[in-house]
DODORO-382773 format. One line per 4 residues: their letters; for each residue z, x, y of N, C-alpha, C. Coordinates in Angstrom, 3 decimals. Atoms other than C-alpha are relative to their C-alpha. Last residue first. Example, Ala and Ser with C-alpha at 12.3 -4.5 7.8 and 13.67 -1.06 7.14 Angstrom:
sa) -0.060 -0.820 -1.190 7.140 13.670 -1.060 0.730 -0.770 1.090; 0.000 0.890 -1.190 7.800 12.300 -4.500 0.000 0.900 1.200
// end
This chain:
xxxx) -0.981 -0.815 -0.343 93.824 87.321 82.855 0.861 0.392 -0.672; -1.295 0.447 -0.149 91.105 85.416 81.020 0.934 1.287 0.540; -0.203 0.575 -0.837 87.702 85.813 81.226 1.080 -0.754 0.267; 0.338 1.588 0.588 87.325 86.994 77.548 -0.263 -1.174 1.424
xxxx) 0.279 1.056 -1.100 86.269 90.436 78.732 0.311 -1.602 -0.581; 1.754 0.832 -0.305 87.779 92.284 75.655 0.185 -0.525 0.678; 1.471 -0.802 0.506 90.745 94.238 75.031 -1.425 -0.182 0.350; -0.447 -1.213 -0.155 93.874 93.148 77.451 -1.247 0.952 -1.181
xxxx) 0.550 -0.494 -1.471 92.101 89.797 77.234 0.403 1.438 0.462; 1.352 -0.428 -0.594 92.474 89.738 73.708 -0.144 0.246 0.977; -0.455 -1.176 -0.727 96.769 89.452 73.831 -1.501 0.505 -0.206; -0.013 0.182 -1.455 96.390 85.881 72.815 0.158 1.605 0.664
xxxx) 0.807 0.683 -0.824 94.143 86.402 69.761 0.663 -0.526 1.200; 0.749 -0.928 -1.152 96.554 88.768 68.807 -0.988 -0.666 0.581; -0.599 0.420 -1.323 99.060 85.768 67.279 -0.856 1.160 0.729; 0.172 0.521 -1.022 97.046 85.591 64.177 0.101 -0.496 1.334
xxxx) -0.994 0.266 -1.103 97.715 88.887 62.982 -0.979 -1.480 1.030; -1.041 0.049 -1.035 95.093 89.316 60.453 0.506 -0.276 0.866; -0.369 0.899 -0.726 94.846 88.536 56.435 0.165 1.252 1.275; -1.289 -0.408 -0.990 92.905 91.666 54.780 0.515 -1.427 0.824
xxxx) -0.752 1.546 -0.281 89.915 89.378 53.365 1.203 0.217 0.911; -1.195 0.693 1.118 88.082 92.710 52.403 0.667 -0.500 -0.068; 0.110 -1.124 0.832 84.840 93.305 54.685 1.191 -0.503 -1.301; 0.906 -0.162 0.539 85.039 90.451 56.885 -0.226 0.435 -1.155
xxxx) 0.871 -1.705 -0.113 88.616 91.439 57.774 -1.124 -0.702 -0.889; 0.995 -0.779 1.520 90.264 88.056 58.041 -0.528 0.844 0.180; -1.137 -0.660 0.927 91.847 86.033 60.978 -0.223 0.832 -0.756; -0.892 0.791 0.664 89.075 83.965 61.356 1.014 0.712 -0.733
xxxx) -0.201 -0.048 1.095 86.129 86.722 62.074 1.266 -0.814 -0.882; 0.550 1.100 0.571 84.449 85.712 65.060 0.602 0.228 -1.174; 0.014 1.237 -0.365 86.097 87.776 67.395 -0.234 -1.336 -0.671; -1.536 0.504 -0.079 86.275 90.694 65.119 0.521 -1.089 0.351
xxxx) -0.473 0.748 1.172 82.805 90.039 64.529 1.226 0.001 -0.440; 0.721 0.630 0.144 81.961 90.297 68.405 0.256 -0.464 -1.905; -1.152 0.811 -0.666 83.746 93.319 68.821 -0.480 -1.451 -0.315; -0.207 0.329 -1.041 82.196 94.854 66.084 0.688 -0.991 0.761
xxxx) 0.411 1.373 -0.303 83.912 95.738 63.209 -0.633 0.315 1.241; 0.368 0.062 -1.868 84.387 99.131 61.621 -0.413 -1.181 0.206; 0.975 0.719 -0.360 85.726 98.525 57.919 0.183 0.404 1.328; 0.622 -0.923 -0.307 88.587 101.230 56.576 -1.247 -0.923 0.947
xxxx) 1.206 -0.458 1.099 90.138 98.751 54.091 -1.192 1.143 0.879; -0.302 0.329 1.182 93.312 97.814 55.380 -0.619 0.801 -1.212; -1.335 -1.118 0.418 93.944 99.552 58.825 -0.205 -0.344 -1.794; -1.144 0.186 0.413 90.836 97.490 59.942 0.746 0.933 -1.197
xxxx) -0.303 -0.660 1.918 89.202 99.264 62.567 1.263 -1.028 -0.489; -1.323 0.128 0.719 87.601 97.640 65.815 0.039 0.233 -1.393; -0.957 -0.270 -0.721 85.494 98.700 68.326 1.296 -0.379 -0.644; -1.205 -0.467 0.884 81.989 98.961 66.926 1.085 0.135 0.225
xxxx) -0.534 -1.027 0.519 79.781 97.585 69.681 1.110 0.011 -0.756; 0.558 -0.651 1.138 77.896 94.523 69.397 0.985 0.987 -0.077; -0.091 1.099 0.907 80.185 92.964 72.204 -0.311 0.273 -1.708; -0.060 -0.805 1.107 78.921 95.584 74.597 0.667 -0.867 -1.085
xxxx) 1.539 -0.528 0.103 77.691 93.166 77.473 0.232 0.855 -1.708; 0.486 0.468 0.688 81.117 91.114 77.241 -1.498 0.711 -0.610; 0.671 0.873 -0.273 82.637 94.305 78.514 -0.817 -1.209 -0.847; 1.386 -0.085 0.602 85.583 95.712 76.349 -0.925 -0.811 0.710
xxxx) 0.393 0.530 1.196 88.296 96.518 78.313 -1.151 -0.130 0.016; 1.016 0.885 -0.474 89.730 99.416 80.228 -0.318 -1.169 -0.983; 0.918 0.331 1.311 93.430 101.118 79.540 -1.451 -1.119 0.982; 0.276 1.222 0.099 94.488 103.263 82.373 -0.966 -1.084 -0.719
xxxx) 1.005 0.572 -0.243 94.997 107.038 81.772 -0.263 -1.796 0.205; 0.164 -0.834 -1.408 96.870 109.861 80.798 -0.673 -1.321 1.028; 1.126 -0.564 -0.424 97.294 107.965 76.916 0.506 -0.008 1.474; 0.236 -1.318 0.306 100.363 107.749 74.737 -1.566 0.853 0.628
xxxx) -0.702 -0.956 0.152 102.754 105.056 76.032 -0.605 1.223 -0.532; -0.774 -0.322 -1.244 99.884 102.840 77.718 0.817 1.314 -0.225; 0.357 -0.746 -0.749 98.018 103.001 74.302 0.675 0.328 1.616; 0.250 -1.451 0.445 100.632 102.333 72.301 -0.889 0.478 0.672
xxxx) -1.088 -0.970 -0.427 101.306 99.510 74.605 -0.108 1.090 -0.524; -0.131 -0.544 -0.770 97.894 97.897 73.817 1.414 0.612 0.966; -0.313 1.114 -1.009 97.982 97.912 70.319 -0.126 0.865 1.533; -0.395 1.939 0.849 96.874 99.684 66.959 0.282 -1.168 1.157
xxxx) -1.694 0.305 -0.249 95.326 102.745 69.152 0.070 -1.474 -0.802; -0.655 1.427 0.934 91.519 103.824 68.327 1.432 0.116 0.252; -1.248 -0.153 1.623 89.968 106.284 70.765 0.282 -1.085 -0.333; 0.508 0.042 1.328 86.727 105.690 72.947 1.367 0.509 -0.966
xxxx) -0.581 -1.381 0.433 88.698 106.700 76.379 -0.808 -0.074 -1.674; -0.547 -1.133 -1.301 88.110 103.595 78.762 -0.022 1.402 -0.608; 1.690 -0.612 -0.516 86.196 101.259 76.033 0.448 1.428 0.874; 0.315 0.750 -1.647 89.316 101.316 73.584 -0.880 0.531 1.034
xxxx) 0.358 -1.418 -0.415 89.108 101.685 69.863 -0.297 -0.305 1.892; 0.716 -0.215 -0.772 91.437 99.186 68.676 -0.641 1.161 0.595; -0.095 -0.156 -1.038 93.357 98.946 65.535 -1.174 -0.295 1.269; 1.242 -0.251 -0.703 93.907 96.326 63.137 0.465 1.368 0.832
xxxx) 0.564 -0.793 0.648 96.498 95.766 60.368 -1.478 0.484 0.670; -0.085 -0.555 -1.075 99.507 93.948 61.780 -0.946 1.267 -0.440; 1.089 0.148 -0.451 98.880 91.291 58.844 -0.086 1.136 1.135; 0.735 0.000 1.187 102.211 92.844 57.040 -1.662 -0.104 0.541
xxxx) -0.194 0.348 0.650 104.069 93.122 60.287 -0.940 0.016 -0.988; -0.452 -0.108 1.362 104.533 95.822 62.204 0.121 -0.751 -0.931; 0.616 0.795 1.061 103.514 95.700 66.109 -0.182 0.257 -1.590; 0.320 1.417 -0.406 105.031 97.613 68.140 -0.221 -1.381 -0.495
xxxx) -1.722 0.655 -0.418 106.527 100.672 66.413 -0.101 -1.192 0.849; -0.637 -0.555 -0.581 102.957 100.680 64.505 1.304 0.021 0.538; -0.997 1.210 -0.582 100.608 98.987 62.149 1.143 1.350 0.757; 0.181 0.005 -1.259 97.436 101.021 61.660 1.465 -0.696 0.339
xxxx) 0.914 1.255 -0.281 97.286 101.042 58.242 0.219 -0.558 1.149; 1.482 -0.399 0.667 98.401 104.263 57.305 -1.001 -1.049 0.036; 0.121 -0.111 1.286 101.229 103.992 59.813 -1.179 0.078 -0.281; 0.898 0.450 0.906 101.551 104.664 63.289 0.008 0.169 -1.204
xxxx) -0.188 0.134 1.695 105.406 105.123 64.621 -1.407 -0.493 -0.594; -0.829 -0.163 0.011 103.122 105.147 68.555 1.240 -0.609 -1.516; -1.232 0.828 -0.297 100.359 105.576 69.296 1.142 0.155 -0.975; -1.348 -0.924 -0.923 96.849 107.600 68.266 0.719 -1.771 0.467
xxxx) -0.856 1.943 -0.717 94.627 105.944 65.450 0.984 1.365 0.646; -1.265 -0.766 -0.885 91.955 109.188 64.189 0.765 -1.107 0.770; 0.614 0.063 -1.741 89.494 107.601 61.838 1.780 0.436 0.691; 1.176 -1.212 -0.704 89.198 108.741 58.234 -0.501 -0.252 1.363
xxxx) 1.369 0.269 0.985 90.754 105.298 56.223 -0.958 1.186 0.956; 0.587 1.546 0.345 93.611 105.724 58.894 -1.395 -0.618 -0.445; 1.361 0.581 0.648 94.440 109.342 59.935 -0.233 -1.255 -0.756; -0.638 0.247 1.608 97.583 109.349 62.245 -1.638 -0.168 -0.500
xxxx) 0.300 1.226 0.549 96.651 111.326 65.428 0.364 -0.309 -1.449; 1.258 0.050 1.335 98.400 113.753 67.064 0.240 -1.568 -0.719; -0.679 -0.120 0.995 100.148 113.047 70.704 -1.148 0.003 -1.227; 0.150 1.095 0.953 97.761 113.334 73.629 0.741 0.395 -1.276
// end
């Protein structure tokens, strides 16, 4: 496993990570989340960074765990659950952070949405 970038005091592995999670994938201004993924509990900003830097096949988040803590934003340090990431309108709860509204189609590669 390549070393991790520290991001408000959580360890983000992938790939060019910055200090706010945004990476050689995904980089734009809102590109400020990562994921902590169920298969391996680490945080990666997307799911190609995890493909290119983990042993392993990414899992997602069952609806059952929902509550759990699974997402950091790169902005302000906040742990979300999955569940208020989902619900959170773009926005980091915590400190308005605008984000990435085009990841709500690439959820199903994190969370059970029941979509392929």
């Amino acid at each position: 496993m390549p070393e991790a970038v520290d991001v408000c005091g959580r360890a983000v592995y992938g790939v060019d990570v910055d200090s706010e999670t945004r990476c050689a994938h995904y980089h734009a201004d809102r590109d400020v989340i990562a994921i902590r993924f169920a298969c391996c509990e680490k945080y990666h900003p997307c799911h190609a960074c995890h493909d290119a830097v983990a042993d392993h096949d990414s899992e997602t988040w069952p609806r059952a765990a929902f509550d759990t803590e699974a997402v950091l934003c790169g902005a302000c340090g906040a742990e979300l659950s999955v569940r208020e990431y989902l619900d959170a309108d773009d926005a980091c709860p915590d400190c308005g952070h605008a984000f990435n509204p085009g990841c709500a189609r690439h959820a199903h590669r994190y969370f059970e949405t029941g979509r392929d």
